[in-house]
TISE-823710 format. One line per field, with one value per atom (N, C-alpha, C): residue number from 1; residue in three letters; atom name; z, x, y. Coordinates in steps of 0.2 Angstrom, whole numbers, plus 5000, padded with zeros to 4 digits. Layout:
<pts>
num = [NUM / ...] $
residuo = [ala / ...] $
atomo = [CA / ...] $
z = [Z / ...] $
x = [X / ...] $
y = [Y / ...] $
</pts>
This chain:
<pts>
num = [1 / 1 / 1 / 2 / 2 / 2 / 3 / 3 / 3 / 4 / 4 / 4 / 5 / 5 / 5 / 6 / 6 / 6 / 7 / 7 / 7 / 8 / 8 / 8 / 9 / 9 / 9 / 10 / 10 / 10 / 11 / 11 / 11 / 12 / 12 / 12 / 13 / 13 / 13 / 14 / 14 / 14 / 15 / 15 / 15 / 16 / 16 / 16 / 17 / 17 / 17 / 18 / 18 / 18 / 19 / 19 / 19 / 20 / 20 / 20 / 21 / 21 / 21 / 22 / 22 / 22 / 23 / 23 / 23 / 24 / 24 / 24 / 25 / 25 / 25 / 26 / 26 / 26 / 27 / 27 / 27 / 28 / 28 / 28 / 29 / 29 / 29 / 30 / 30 / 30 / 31 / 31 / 31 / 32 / 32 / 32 / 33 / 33 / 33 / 34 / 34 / 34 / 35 / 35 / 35 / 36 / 36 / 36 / 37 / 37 / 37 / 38 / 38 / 38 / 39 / 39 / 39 / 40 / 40 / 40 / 41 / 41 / 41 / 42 / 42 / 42 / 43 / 43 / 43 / 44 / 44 / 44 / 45 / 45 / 45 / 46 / 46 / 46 / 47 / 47 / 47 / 48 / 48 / 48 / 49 / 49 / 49 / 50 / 50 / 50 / 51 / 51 / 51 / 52 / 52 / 52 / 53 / 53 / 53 / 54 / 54 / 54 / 55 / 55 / 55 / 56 / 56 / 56 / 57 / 57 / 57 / 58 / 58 / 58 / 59 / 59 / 59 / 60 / 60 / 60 / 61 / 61 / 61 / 62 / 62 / 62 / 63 / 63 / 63 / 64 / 64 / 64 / 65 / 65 / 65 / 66 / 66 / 66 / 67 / 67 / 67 / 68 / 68 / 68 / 69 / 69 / 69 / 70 / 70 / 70 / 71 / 71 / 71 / 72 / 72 / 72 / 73 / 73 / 73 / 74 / 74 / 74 / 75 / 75 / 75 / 76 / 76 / 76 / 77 / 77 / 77 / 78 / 78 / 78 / 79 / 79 / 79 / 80 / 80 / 80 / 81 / 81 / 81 / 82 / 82 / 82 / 83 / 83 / 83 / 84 / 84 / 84 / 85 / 85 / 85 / 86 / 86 / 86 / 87 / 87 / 87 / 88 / 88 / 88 / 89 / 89 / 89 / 90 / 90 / 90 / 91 / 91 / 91 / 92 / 92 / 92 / 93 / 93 / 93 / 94 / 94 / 94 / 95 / 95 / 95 / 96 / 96 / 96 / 97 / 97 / 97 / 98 / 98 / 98 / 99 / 99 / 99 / 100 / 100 / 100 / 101 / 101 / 101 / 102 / 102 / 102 / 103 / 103 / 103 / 104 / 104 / 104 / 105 / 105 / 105 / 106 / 106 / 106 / 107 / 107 / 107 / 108 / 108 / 108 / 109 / 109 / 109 / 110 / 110 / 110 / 111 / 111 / 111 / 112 / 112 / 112 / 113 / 113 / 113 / 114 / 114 / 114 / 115 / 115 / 115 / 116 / 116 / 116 / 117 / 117 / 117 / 118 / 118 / 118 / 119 / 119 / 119 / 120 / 120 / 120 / 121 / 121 / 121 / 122 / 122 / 122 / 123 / 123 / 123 / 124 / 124 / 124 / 125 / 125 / 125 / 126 / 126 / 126 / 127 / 127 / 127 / 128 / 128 / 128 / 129 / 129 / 129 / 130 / 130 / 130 / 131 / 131 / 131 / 132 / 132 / 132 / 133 / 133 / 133 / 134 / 134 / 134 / 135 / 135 / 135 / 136 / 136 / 136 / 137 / 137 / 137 / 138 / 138 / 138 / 139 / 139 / 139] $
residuo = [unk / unk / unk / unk / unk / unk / unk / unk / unk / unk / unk / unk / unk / unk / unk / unk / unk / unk / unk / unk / unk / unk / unk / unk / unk / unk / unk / unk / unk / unk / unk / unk / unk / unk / unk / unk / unk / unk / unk / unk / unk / unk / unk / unk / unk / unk / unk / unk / unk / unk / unk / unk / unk / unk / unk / unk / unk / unk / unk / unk / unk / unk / unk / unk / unk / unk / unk / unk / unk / unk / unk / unk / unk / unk / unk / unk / unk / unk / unk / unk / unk / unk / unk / unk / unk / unk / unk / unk / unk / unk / unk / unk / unk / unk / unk / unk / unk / unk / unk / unk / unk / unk / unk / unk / unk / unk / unk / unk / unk / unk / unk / unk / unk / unk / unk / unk / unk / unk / unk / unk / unk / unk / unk / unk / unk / unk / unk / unk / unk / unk / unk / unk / unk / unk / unk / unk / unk / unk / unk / unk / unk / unk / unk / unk / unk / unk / unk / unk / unk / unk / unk / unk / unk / unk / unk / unk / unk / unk / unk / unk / unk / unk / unk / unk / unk / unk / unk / unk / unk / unk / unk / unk / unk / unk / unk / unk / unk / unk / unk / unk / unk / unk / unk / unk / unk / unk / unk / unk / unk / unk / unk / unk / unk / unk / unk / unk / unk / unk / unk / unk / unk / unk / unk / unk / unk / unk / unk / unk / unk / unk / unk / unk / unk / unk / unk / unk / unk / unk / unk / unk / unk / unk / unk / unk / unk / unk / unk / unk / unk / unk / unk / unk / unk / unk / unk / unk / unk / unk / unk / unk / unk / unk / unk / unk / unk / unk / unk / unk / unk / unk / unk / unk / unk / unk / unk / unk / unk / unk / unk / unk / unk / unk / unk / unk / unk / unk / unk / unk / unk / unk / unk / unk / unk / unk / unk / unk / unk / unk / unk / unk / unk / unk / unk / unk / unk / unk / unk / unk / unk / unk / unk / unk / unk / unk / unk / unk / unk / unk / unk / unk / unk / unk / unk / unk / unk / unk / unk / unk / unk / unk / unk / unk / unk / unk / unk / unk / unk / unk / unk / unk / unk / unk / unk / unk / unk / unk / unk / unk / unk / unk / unk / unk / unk / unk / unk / unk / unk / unk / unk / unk / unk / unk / unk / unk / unk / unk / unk / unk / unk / unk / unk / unk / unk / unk / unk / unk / unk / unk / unk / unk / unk / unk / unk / unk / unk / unk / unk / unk / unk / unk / unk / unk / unk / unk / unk / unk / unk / unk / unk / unk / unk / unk / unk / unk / unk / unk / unk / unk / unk / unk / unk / unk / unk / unk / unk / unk / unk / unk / unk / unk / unk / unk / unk / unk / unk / unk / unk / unk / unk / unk / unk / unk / unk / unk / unk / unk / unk] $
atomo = [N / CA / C / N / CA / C / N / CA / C / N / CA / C / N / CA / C / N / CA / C / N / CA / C / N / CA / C / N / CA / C / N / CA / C / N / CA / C / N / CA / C / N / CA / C / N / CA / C / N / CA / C / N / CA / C / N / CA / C / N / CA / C / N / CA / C / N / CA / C / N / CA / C / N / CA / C / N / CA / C / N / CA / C / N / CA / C / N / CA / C / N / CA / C / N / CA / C / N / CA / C / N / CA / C / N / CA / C / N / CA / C / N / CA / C / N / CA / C / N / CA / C / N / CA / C / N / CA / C / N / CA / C / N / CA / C / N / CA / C / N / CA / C / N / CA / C / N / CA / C / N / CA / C / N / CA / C / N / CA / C / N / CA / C / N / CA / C / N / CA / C / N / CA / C / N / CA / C / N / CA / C / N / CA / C / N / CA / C / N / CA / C / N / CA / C / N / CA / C / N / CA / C / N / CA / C / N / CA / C / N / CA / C / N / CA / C / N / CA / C / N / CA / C / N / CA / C / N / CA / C / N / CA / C / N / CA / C / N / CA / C / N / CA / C / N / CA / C / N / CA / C / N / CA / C / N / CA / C / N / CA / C / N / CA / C / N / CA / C / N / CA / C / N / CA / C / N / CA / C / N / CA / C / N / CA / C / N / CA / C / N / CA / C / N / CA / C / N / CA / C / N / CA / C / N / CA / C / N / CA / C / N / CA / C / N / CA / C / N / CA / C / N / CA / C / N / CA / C / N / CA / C / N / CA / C / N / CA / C / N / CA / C / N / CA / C / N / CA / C / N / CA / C / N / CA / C / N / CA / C / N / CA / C / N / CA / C / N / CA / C / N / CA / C / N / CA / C / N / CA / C / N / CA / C / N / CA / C / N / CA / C / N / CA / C / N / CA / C / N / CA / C / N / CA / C / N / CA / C / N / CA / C / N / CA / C / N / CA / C / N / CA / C / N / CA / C / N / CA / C / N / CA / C / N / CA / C / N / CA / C / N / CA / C / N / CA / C / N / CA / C / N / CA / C / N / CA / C / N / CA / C / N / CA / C / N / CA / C / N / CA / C / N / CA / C / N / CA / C / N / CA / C / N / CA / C] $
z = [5038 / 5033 / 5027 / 5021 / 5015 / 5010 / 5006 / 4999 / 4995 / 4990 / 4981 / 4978 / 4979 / 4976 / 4968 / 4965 / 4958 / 4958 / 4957 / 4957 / 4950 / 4949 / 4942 / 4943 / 4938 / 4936 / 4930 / 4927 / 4922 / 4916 / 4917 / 4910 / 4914 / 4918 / 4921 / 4927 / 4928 / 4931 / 4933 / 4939 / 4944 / 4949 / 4948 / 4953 / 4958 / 4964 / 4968 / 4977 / 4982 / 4986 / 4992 / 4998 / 5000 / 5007 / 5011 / 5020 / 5022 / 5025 / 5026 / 5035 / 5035 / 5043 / 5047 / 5050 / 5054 / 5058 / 5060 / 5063 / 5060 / 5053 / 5048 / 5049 / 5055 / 5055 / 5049 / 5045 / 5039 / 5039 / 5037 / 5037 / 5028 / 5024 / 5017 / 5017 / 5010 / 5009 / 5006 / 5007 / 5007 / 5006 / 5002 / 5000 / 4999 / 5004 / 5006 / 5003 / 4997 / 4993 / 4991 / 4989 / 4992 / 4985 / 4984 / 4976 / 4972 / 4972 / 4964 / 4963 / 4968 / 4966 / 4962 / 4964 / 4963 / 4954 / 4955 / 4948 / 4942 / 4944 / 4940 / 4940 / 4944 / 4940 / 4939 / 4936 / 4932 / 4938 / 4946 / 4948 / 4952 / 4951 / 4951 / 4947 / 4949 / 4954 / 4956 / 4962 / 4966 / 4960 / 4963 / 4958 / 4967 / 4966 / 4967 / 4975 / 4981 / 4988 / 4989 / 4987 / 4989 / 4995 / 4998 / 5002 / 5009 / 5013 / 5019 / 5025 / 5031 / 5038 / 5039 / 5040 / 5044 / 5051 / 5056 / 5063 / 5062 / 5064 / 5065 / 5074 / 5075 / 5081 / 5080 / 5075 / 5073 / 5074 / 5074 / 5072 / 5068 / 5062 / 5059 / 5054 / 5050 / 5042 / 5035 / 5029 / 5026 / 5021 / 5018 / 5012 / 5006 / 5002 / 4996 / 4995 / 4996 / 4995 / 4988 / 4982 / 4975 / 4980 / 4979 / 4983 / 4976 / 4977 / 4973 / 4967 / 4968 / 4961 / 4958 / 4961 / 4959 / 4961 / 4960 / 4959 / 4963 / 4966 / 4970 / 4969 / 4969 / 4971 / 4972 / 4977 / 4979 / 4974 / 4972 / 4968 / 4971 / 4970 / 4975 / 4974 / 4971 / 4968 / 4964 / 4958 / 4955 / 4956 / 4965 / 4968 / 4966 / 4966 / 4967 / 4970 / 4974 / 4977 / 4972 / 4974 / 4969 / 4969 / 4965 / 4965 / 4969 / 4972 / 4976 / 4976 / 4975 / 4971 / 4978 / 4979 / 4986 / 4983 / 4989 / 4990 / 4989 / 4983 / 4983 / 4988 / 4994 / 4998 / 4998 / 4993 / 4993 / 4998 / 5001 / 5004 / 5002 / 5004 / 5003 / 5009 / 5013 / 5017 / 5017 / 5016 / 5015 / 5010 / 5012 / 5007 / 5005 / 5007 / 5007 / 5005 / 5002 / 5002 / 5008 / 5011 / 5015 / 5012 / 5017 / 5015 / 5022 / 5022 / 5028 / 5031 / 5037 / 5039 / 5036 / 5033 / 5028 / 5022 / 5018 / 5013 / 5015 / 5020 / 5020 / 5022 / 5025 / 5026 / 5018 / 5015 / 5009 / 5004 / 5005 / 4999 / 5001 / 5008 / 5010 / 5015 / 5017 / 5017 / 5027 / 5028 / 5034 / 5037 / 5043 / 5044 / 5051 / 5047 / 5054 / 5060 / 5055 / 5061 / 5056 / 5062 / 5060 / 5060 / 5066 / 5067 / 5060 / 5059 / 5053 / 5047 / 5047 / 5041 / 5035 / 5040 / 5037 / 5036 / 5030 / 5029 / 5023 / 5025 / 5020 / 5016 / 5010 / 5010 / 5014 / 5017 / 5021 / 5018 / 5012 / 5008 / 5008 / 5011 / 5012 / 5018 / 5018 / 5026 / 5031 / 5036 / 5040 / 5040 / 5037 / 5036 / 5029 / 5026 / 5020 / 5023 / 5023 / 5024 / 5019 / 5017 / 5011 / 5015 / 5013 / 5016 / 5014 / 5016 / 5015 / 5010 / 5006 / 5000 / 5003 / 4999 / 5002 / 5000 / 5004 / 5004 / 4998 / 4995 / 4992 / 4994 / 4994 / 4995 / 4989 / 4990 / 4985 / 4987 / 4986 / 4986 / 4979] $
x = [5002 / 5006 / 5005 / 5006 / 5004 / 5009 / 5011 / 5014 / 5013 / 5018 / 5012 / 5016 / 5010 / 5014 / 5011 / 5016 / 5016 / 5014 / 5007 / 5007 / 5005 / 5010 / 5009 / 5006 / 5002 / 5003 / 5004 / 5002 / 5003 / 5002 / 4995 / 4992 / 4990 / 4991 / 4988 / 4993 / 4995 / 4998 / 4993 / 4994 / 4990 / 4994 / 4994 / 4999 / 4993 / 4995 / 4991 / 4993 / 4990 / 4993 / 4991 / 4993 / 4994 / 4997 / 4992 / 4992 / 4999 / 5004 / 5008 / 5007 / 5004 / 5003 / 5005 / 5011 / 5012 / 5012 / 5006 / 5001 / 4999 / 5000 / 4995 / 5000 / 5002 / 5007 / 5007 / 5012 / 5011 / 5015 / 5016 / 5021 / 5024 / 5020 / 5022 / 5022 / 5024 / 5022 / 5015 / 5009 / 5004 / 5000 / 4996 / 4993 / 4986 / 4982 / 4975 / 4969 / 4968 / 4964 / 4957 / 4955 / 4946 / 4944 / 4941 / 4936 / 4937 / 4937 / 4938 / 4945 / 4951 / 4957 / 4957 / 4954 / 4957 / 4952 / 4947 / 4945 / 4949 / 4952 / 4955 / 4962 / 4964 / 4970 / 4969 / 4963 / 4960 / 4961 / 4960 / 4960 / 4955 / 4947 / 4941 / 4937 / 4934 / 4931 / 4938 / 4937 / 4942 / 4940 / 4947 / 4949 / 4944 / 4940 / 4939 / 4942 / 4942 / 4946 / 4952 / 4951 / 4954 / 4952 / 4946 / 4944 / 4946 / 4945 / 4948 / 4946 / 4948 / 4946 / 4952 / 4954 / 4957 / 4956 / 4958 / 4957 / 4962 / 4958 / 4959 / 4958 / 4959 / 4957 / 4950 / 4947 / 4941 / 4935 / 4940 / 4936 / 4936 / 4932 / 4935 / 4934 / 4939 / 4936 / 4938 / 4933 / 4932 / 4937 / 4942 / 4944 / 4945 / 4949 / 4951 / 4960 / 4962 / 4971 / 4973 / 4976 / 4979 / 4986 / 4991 / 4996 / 5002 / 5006 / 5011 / 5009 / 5002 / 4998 / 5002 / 5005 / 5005 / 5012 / 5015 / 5023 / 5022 / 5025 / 5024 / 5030 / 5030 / 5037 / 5033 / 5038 / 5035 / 5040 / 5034 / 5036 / 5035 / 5044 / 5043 / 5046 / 5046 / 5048 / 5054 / 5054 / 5057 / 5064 / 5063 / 5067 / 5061 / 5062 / 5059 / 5063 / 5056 / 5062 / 5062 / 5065 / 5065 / 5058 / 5057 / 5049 / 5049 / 5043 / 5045 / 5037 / 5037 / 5030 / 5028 / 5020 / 5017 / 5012 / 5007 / 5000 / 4996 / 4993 / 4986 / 4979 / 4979 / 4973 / 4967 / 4962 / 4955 / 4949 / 4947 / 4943 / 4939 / 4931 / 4925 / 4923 / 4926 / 4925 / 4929 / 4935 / 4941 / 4939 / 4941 / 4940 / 4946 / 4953 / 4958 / 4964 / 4970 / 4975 / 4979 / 4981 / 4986 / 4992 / 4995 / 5002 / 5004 / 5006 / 5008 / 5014 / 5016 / 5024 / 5030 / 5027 / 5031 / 5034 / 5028 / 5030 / 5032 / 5031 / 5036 / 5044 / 5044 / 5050 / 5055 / 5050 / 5053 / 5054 / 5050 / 5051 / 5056 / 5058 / 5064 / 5062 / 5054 / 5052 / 5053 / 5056 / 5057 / 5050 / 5048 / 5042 / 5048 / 5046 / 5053 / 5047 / 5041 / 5038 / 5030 / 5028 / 5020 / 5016 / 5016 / 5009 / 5011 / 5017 / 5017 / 5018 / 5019 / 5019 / 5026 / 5030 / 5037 / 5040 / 5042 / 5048 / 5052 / 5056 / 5062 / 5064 / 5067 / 5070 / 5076 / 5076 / 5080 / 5087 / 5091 / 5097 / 5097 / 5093 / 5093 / 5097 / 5098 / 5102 / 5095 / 5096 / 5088 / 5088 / 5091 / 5092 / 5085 / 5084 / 5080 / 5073 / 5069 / 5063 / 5059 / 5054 / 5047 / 5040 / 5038 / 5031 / 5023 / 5022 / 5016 / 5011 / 5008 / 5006 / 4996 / 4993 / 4985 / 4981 / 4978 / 4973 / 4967 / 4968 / 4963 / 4958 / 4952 / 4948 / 4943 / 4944 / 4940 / 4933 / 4928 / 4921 / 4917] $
y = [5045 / 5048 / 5044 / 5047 / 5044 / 5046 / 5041 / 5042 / 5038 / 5043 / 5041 / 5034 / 5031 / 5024 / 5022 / 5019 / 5016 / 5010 / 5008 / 5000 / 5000 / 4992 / 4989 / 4981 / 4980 / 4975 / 4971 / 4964 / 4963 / 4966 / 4971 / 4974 / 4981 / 4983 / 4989 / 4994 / 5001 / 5004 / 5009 / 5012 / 5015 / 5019 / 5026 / 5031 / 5033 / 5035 / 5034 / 5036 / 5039 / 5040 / 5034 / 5031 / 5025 / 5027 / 5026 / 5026 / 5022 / 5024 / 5020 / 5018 / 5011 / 5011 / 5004 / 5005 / 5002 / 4998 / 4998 / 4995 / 4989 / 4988 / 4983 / 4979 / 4975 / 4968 / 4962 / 4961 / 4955 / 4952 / 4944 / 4942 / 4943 / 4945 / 4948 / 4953 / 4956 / 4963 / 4965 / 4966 / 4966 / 4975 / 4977 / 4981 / 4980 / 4984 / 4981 / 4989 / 4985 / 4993 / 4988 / 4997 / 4994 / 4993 / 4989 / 4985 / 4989 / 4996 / 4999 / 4999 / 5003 / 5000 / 4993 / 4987 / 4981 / 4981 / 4983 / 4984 / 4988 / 4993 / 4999 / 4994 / 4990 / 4988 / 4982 / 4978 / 4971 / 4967 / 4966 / 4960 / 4959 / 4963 / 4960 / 4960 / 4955 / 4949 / 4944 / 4942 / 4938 / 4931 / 4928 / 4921 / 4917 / 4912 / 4905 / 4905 / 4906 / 4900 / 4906 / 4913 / 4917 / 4921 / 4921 / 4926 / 4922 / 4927 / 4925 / 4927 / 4927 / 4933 / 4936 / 4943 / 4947 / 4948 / 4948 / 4951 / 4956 / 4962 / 4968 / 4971 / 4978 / 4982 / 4981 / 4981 / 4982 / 4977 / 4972 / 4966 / 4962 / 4956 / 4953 / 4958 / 4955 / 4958 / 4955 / 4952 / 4949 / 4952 / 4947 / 4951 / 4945 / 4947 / 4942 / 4944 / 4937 / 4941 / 4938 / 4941 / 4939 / 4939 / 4933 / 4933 / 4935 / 4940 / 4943 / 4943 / 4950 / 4950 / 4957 / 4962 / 4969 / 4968 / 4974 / 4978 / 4984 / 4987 / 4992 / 4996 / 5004 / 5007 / 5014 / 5018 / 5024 / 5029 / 5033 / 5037 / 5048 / 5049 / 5056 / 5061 / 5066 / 5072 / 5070 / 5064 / 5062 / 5057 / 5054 / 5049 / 5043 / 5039 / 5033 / 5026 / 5022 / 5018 / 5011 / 5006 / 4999 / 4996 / 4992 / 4989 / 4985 / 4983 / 4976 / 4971 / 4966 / 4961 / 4962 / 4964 / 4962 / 4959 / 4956 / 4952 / 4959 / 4957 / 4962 / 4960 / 4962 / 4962 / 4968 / 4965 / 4967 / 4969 / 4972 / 4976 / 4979 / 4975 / 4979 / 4986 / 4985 / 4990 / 4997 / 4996 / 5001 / 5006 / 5014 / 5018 / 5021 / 5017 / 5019 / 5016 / 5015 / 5010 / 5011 / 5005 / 5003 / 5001 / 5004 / 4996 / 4995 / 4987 / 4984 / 4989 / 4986 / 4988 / 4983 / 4977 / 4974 / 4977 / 4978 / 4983 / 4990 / 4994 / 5000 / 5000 / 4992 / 4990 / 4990 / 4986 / 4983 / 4989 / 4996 / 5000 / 5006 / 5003 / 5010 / 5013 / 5014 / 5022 / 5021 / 5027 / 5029 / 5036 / 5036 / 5038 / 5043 / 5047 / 5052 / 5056 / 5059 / 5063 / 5060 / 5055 / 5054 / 5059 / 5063 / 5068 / 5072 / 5077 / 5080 / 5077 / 5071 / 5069 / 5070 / 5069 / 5068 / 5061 / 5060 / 5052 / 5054 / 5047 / 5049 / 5043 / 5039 / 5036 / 5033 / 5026 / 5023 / 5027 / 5026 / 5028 / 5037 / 5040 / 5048 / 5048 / 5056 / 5058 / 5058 / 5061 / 5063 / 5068 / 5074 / 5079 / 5081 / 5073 / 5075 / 5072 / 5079 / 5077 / 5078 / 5072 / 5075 / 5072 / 5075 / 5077 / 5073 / 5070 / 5067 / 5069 / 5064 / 5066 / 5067 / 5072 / 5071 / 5065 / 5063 / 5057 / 5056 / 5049 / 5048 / 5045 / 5046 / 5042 / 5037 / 5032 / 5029 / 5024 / 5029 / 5026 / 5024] $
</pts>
């Protein structure tokens, strides 16, 4: 399931839709987007002694983390949630933006029915459902 996130940073803002998965255990709030996102919002080329391993289902995978580089907030048929500062994690293989289950934690969002692609704000009824935003893929 996917929603439209607002990423800011220092000099650059980015509307965008963002795989929300659960599975992406973190002990921060962490957004893991592939080398053009990190370009489009100025924070490639990696600083110096950032890059690092992931262990995934998949296997290792090489990344670069900016630790509390960007601003995040979900933006949704004119609700939006609070900002919240996450680690920007870079990805050369990813065609996709994630967010941790940290950051979905942190930005409210309630995952009511995954296969259809229902959520809500945490501060909603359950009565309100809005609907998963379509995928980007960035190649």
């Amino acid at each position: 399931m996917r929603v439209m996130l607002k990423i800011r940073t220092e000099t650059r803002v980015l509307e965008t839709p963002a795989l929300a998965n659960s599975g992406y255990e973190a002990e921060t709030a962490q957004l893991l987007v592939p080398v053009k996102v990190a370009e489009l919002l100025g924070l490639w080329p990696p600083e110096p002694g950032s890059e690092t391993i992931f262990e995934t289902a998949g296997g290792p995978l090489r990344v670069w983390i900016r630790p509390r580089a960007c601003y995040v907030s979900v933006v949704s048929n004119g609700e939006s949630s609070r900002e919240v500062v996450a680690d920007l994690v870079i990805s050369l293989l990813a065609d996709e933006i994630l967010m941790s289950d940290r950051l979905i934690s942190e930005l409210s969002i309630v995952l009511e029915d995954a296969a259809n692609g229902l959520w809500r704000f945490r501060w909603e009824s359950p009565t309100v459902l809005r609907r998963s935003a379509p995928p980007k893929y960035w190649k």
